[in-house]
Structure formats: C-alpha cells, structure tokens
C-alpha distance (Angstrom), angle and dihedral (degrees) to the residues before:
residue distance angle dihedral
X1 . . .
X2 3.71 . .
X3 4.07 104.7 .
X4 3.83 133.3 170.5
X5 4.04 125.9 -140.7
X6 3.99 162.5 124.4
X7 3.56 122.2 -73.2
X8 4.25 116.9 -148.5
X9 3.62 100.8 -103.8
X10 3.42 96.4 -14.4
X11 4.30 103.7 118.6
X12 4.03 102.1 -148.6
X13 4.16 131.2 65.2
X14 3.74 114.1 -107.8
X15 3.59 147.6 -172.2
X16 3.70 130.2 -109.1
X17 3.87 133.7 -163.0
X18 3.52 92.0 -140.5
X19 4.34 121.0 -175.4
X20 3.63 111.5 -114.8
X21 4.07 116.9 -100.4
X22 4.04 117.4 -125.5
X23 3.20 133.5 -163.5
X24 3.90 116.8 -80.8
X25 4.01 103.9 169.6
X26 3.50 133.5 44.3
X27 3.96 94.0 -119.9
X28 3.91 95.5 55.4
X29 4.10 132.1 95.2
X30 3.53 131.1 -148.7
X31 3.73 102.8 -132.8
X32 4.36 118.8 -171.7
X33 3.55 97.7 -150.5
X34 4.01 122.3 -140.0
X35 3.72 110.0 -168.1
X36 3.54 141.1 -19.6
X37 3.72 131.1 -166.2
X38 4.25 136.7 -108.6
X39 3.10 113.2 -127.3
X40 3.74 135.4 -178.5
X41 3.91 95.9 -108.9
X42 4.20 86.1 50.6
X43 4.18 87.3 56.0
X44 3.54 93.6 40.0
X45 3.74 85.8 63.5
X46 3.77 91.2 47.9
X47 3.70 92.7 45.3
X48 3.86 93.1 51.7
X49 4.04 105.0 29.2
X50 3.36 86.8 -114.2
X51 4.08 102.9 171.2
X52 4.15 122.6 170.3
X53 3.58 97.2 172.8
X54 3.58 124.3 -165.2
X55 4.24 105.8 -98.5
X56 3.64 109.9 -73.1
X57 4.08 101.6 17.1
X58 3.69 136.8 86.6
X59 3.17 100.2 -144.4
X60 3.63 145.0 69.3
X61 3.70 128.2 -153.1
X62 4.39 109.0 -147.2
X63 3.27 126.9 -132.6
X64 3.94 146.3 99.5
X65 3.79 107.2 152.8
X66 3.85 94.7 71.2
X67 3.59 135.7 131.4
X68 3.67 137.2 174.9
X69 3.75 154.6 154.9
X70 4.00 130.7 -65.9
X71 3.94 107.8 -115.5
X72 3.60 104.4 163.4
X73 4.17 130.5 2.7
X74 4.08 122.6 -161.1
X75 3.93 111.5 -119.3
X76 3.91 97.5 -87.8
X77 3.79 99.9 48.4
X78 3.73 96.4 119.6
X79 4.34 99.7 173.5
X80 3.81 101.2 49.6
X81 3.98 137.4 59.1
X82 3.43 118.5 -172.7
X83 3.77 107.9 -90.4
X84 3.87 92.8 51.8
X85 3.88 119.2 126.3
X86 3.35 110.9 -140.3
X87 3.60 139.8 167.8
X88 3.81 123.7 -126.8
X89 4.09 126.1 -129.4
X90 4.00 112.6 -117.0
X91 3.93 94.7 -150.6
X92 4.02 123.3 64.8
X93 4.34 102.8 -168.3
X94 4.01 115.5 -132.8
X95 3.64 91.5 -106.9
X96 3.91 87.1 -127.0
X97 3.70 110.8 82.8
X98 3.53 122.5 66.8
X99 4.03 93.1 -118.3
X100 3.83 88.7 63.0
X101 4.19 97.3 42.7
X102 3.79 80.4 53.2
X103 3.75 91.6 59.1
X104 4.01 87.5 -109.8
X105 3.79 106.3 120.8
X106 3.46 96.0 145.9
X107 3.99 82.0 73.9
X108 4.39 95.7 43.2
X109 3.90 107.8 164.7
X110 3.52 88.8 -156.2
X111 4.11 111.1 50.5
X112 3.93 89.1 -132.5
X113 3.73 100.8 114.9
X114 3.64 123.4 112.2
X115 3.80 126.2 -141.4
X116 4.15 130.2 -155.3
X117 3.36 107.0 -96.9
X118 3.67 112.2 1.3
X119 3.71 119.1 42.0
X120 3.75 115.0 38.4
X121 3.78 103.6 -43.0
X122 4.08 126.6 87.1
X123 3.77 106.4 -111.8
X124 4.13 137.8 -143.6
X125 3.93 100.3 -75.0
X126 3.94 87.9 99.5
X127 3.71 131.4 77.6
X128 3.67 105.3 -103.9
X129 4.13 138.1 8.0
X130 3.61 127.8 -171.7
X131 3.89 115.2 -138.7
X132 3.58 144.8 173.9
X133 3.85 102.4 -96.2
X134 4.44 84.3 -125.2
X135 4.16 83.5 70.6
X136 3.66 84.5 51.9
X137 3.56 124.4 96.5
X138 4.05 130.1 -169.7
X139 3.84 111.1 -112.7
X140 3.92 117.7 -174.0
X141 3.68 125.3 -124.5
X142 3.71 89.5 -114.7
X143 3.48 102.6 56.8
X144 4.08 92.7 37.2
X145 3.60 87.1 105.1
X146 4.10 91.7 59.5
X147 3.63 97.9 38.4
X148 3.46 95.9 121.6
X149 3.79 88.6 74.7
X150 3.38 97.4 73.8
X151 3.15 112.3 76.4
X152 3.74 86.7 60.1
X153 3.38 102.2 52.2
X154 3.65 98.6 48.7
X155 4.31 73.0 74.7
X156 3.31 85.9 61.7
X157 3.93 101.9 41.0
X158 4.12 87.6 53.9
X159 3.90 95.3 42.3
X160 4.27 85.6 52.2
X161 4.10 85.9 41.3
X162 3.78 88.3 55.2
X163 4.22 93.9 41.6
X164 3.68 94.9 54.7
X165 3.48 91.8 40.4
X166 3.49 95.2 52.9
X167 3.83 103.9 38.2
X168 4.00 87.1 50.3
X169 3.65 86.1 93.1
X170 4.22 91.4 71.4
X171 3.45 122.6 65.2
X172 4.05 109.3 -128.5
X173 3.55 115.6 -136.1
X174 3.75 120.8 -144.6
X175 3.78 137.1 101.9
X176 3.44 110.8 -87.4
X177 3.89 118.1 70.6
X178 3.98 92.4 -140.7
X179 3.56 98.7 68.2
X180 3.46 99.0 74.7
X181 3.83 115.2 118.1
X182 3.70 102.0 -105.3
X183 4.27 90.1 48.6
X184 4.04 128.0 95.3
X185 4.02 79.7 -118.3
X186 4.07 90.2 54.3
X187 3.89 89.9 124.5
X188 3.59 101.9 60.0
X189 3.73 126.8 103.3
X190 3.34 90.8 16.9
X191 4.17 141.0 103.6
X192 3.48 139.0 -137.2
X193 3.58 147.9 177.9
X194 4.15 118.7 -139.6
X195 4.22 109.8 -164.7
X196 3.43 107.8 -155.7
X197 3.59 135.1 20.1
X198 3.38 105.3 -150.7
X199 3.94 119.2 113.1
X200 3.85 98.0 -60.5
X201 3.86 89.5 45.0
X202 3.26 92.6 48.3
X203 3.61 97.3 54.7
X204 3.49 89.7 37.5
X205 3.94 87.0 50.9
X206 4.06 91.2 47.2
X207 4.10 90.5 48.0
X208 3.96 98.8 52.9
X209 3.61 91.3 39.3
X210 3.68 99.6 51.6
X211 3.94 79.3 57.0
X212 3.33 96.9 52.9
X213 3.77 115.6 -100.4
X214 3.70 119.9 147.9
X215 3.80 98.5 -120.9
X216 4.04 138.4 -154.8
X217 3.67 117.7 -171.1
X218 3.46 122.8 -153.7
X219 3.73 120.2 -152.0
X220 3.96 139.8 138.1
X221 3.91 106.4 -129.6
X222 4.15 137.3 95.5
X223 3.47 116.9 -63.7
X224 4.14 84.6 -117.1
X225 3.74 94.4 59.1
X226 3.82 118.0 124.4
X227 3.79 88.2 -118.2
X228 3.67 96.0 53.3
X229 4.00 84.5 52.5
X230 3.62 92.6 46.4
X231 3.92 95.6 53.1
X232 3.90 89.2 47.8
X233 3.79 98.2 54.5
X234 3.83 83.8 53.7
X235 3.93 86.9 56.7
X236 3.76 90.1 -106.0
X237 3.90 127.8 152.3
X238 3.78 115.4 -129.7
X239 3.49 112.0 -135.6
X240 4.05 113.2 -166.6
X241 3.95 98.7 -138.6
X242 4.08 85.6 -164.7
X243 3.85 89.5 56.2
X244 3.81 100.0 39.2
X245 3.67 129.2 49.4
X246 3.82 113.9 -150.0
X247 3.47 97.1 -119.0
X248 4.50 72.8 64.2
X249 3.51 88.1 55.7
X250 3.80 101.4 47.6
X251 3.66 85.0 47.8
X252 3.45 93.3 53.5
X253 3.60 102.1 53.2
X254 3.34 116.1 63.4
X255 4.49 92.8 -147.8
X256 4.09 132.0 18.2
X257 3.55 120.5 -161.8
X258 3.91 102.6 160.2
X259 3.40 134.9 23.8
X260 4.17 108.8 -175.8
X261 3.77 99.9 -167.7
X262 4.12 108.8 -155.3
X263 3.60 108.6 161.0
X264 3.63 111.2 74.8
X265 3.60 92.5 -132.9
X266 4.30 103.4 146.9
X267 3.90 98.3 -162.1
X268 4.14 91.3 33.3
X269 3.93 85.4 54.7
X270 3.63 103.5 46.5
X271 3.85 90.0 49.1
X272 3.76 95.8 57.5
X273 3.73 93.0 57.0
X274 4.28 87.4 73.5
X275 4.14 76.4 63.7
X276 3.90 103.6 65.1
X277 3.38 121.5 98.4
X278 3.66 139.1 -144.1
X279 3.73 109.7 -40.2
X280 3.53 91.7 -7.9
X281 4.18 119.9 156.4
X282 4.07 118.0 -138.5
X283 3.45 119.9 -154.3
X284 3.78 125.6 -146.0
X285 3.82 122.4 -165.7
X286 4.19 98.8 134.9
X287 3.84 111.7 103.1
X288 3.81 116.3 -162.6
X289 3.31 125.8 -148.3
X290 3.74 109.8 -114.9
X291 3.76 111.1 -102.0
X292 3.47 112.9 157.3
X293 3.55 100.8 -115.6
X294 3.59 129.5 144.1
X295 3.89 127.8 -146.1
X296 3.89 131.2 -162.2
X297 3.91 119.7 -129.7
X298 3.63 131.0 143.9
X299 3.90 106.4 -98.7
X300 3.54 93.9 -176.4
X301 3.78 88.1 56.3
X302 3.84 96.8 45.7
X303 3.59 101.6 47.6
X304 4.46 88.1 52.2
X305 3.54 89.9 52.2
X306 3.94 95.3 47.4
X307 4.27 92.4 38.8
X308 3.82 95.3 48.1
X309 3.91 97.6 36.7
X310 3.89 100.2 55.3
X311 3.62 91.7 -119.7
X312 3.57 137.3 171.8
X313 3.51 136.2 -152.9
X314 3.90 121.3 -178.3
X315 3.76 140.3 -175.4
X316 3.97 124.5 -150.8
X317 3.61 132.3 178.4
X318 4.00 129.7 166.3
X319 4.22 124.1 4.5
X320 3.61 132.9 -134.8
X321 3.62 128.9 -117.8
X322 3.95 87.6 -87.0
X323 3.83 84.1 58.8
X324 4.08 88.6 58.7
X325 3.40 87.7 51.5
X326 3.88 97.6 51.4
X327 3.49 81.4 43.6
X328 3.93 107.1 48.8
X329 4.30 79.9 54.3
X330 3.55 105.2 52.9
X331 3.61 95.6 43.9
X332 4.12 86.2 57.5
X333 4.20 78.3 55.8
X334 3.43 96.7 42.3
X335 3.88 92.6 43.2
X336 3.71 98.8 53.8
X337 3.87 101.5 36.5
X338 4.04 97.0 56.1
X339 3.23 96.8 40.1
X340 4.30 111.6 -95.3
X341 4.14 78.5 -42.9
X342 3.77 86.9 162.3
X343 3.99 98.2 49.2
X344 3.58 85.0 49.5
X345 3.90 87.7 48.1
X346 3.69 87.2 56.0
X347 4.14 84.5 88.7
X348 4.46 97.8 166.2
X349 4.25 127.9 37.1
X350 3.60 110.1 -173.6
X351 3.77 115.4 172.5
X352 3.66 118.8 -121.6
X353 3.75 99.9 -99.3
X354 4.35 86.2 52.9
X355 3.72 87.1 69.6
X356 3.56 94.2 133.9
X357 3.29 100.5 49.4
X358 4.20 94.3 52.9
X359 3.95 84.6 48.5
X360 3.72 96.8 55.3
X361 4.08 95.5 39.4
X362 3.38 112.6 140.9
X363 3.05 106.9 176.9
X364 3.70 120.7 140.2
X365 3.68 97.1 -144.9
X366 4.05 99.0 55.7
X367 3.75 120.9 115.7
X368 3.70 108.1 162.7
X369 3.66 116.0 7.4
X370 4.08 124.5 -168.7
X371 3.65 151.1 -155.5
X372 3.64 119.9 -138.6
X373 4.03 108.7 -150.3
C-alpha cells in the first residue's frame, strides 16, 4: 500500500509500501481514501524534521485533510454503507478527561490525544484506513471533489462557535433585529479584519463574509496573486500588511469587532491586538513555530486597553465531529453562492506518487494544493 511520510531524523518525505489495514472490530470501516490536502502545518513538519511517530515506529505517515470512500463496514456500523464518502476526524481524545468521553477532543484536559497525521497517529496519505464509524463523517457526492476542505473549516466552524458564544454577553446596537450575535444575520453591520489569506484565511474570509461582515484582509503578496483574487470575489478588502502598519488600519476603520488571526505570524499577531475596539473578540488559530525570539510591546499599555474595553481574546485549535458537520454544510453554501469558489481554490493536483513535487511547490500562486490517491 503506497503511503507518504516523515522519517525520525531522516530530513526528506518518503514513500512507504505499507500492508493494508482490515477491519478488527465490529464498529470500524474500511475507508479507500481519494485525496487529502497540504497544508502548511504538514510542510512545516517536512521543513523542520519534525516526526511524532506513533509508539514503536519511526515513521510517520502525513495527512489530515483526507477523505474517501466506504469499502467495507464491521457488523455494528449502523451510519455508513459501503459506497459512502466520508471524511475522517484528525483528533482521537485520551479517553480520560471528561472533554474527550464527551466526544469533545478538541477541548482534552490532558494533552494525550493523538491526531492523523501529525502527532502520534499515521495520517491519510495512504490508500486505505480503518476507523471507528464516530470519526467518520458523511460527505455528499457533490462536494466529493472538495473534500479536502473540511478538515479546515471545521477550524473555522469552532472559532465562529466560540465568537458568538462569547460576544452573546453584549447587546449589538444597530437597526435591524437580525444582526444580533446569536441570529443567521449575526454578521451584518459589523467589521472585521482577516490576517492571512492563505487556506484558513480564506475560509475564514469566505465564512464571515457569507454572513455579512464588511471584511479587510491583511496579507503581504502582489496585488495579482490568486489570494488577493480570491478574497475580492468574496467582497473582501486587501490590505497590504507591508504597506500599512496596523496602527494604519485601526485608523482607517472607523469600528473593529473581530480580528480572526490565521497566519501564525507571532510579532504580526501581537500588533493587531492595539487594533480592536471596544468589546471587540480576537481570534487566534496561527501557531508559530517556537523560535526563541523576543518582541518589544508595551504590556502596561496592552493589558489597560484589553481590562477597560471588555475585550476578548481567544485561542482555538482542532474541531469535533460536530465541527465536520458545521463544516461539510457551509461549504455546500459557500460553494454554490460564489460560484464553485472552493474548486477554483483547489489551485495544484498532484497524484499520490508526485509527492515530492507538491511538497517542494513553490509556486507563488498556490492556495490549496492536493494529492490525488
């Protein structure tokens, strides 16, 4: 079985002639996978010979943006058929804390989870898995050929999950009775800023604007980049971060409710936070690698402005299997009111066995790139 990973110590990504898995409980699937996305996490770990093999291996197989088709179910699988497309879960919870027994991993107390791909668990650049059918997640036929953006925006789907939880507890005060933060409406008459527009900001971009929110995205390349295009379609502003400061953008906008922060750029994320206004939410989903490397900001300064304007800011990682859901429905929306914006997002196919050339890409005009299984 042809299979793509890491090796421990071992700088490079490699194949594998893997056996194929089978079915060993009655609750479990045999699932041929199709594709599954690169992401920036998956090269970071190729970049830096980064390698959390499963106990007793040396190697890691990539991969958490997969999806595939049902083959074989055990006995007691009671959702799935073979012929299904579904789309796998990254995280598996500890089984010890009482976020994971409640089928909330993305929340695990204890940090011993394991995810597909990245953190003690092979991933989806193989031919088949076998997984319990709860990890399992109904794609349909029409969006089989986008599946890899799932994963993703089930990010997305818990970060807005937390925001309109959160910002529930201030009245919003405009006109129009749906725009309150627990309505369909919730984005309208209201502003945010998107940093990054890679594939997390873009989804995040496509989610808050299908709401409603007047949006500025903040990235740092050429006005004729892909990305820049993308954002635009959506009804996005491009903001140049090399050309503006954010003290600029603050300036330039007269109110900022959200801030969604998806690049994992340290210093570019700490400097936005000067931006929020009054009650405003910020959003963390970036996660830098850790370097070291010290910034200067006034502390004093930061923690006044965030005490004595009510605001929030929030980290999220991961999603649940309720976040896949959220997330297999509003890319259906997002799909069919801009225009199959996410196919066209889809900018690089490699098959499988070109693994090395997706992984070394360089070009500047990629946003998502995928392997075909």
């Amino acid at each position: 079985m042809f299979s793509v990973g890491l090796k421990k110590n071992i700088p490079g990504v490699f194949d594998f002639d893997l056996p194929k898995p089978a079915i060993e409980r009655a609750d479990e699937a045999l699932v041929r996978l199709k594709a599954s996305g690169i992401c920036g996490s998956d090269k970071s770990l190729y970049y830096n010979n980064i390698v959390d093999a499963p106990a007793q291996e040396e190697f890691l197989i990539l991969g958490h943006e997969g999806y595939g088709v049902v083959e074989e179910v055990g006995k007691d699988v009671k959702e799935f058929k073979p012929g299904d497309i579904v789309v796998p879960t990254a995280r598996r919870g500890c089984g010890i804390c009482t976020a994971c027994r409640n089928h909330q991993s993305d929340y695990c107390y204890t940090g011993l989870y394991k995810e597909r791909g990245l953190h003690k668990l092979h991933g989806f650049l193989t031919e088949y898995i076998v997984e319990h059918e709860r990890h399992l997640v109904r794609l349909p036929a029409a969006l089989a050929q986008i599946g890899v953006w799932v994963e993703p925006m089930s990010i997305v789907m818990k970060a807005i999950e937390q925001m309109q939880l959160i910002q529930r507890r201030v009245p919003f005060s405009c006109p129009h009775p749906d725009h309150g933060w627990d309505t369909e409406g919730w984005g309208g008459c209201k502003k945010g800023i998107v940093i990054g527009a890679g594939p997390l900001g873009f989804l995040a971009t496509a989610v808050l604007a299908y709401h409603g929110m007047e949006l500025y995205n903040v990235e740092i390349v050429p006005q004729d980049n892909i990305k820049v295009q993308i954002i635009k379609e959506l009804g996005a502003r491009y903001l140049d971060g090399k050309a503006f400061t954010p003290q600029q953008v603050a300036r330039g906008i007269d109110r900022i409710d959200l801030i969604f922060e998806a690049s994992g750029a340290s210093k570019l994320a700490i400097d936005y936070i000067p931006a929020m206004s009054r009650n405003a939410i910020y959003l963390m989903t970036g996660i830098p690698r850790v370097s070291g490397r010290n910034e200067e900001f006034d502390a004093d300064l930061l923690l006044r402005q965030i005490v004595r304007q009510n605001q929030v800011i929030i980290g999220t990682v991961n999603g649940n299997r309720t976040h896949f859901e959220k997330a297999v429905a509003m890319i259906e929306k997002i799909e069919k009111k801009y225009d199959k914006i996410l196919s066209r997002a889809i900018t690089h196919r490699f098959p499988l066995r070109e693994y090395q050339k997706a992984f070394d890409l360089k070009d500047q005009n990629q946003l998502k790139v995928v392997l075909e299984i």
